[in-house]
N, C-alpha and C positions, 0 to 999 in steps of 0.2 A: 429692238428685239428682232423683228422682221430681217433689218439689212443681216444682222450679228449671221441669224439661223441661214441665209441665203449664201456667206462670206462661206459656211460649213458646207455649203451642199443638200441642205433642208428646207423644206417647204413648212411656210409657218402661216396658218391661219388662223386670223381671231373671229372668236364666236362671240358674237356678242346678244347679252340678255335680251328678250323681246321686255317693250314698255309695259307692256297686255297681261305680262308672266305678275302671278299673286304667290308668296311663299315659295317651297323649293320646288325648282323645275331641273332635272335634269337636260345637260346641254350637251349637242352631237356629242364632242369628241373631249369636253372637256370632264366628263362623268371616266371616261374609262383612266384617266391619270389620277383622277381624285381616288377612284376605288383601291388602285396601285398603291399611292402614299395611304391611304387607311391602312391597308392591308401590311403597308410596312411597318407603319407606327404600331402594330402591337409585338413589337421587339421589344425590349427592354435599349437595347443599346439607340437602336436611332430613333430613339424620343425625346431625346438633348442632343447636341452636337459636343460630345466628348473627346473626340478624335482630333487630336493635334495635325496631322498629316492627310489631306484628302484619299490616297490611296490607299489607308487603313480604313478610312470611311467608306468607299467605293469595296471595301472586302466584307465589310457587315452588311452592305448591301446585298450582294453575291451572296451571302451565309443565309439572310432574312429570306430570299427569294429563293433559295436552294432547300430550305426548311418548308417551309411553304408548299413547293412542289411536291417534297419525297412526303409530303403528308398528304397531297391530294393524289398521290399516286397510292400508297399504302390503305386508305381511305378511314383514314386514323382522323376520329372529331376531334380530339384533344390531342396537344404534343405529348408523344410517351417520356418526355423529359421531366414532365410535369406529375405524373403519375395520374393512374386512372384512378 
């Protein structure tokens, strides 16, 4: 994984758990990609892997994270999709 991300031009650091750590701890850098993928999976679409084509996948990505924003920008708790 390390060479793969270095081949691209990325720095790739593993964090690794302390022995010390009891239950959840969050880790440097690995908590803000986990919040990311939660934050996606409450899509309906990328909660299975549906999409035959990656680049259909990578556009429900784009939609989950564009939804996402115009609601934190709008400062809407609920999607208005969903009704209040």
């Amino acid at each position: 994984m390390v060479d793969h991300g270095a081949d691209l031009g990325i720095k790739v650091e593993i964090v690794k758990r302390s022995p010390d750590d009891v239950g959840f701890v969050p880790q440097a850098k690995r908590w803000v990609s986990e919040q990311v993928n939660g934050i996606l999976m409450l899509h309906r679409r990328l909660v299975r892997d549906y999409e035959a084509l990656p680049a259909n996948a990578e556009s429900r990505v784009y939609w989950a994270i564009s939804a996402n924003l115009s609601r934190r920008l709008t400062k809407e708790s609920t999607p208005t999709w969903r009704g209040a």
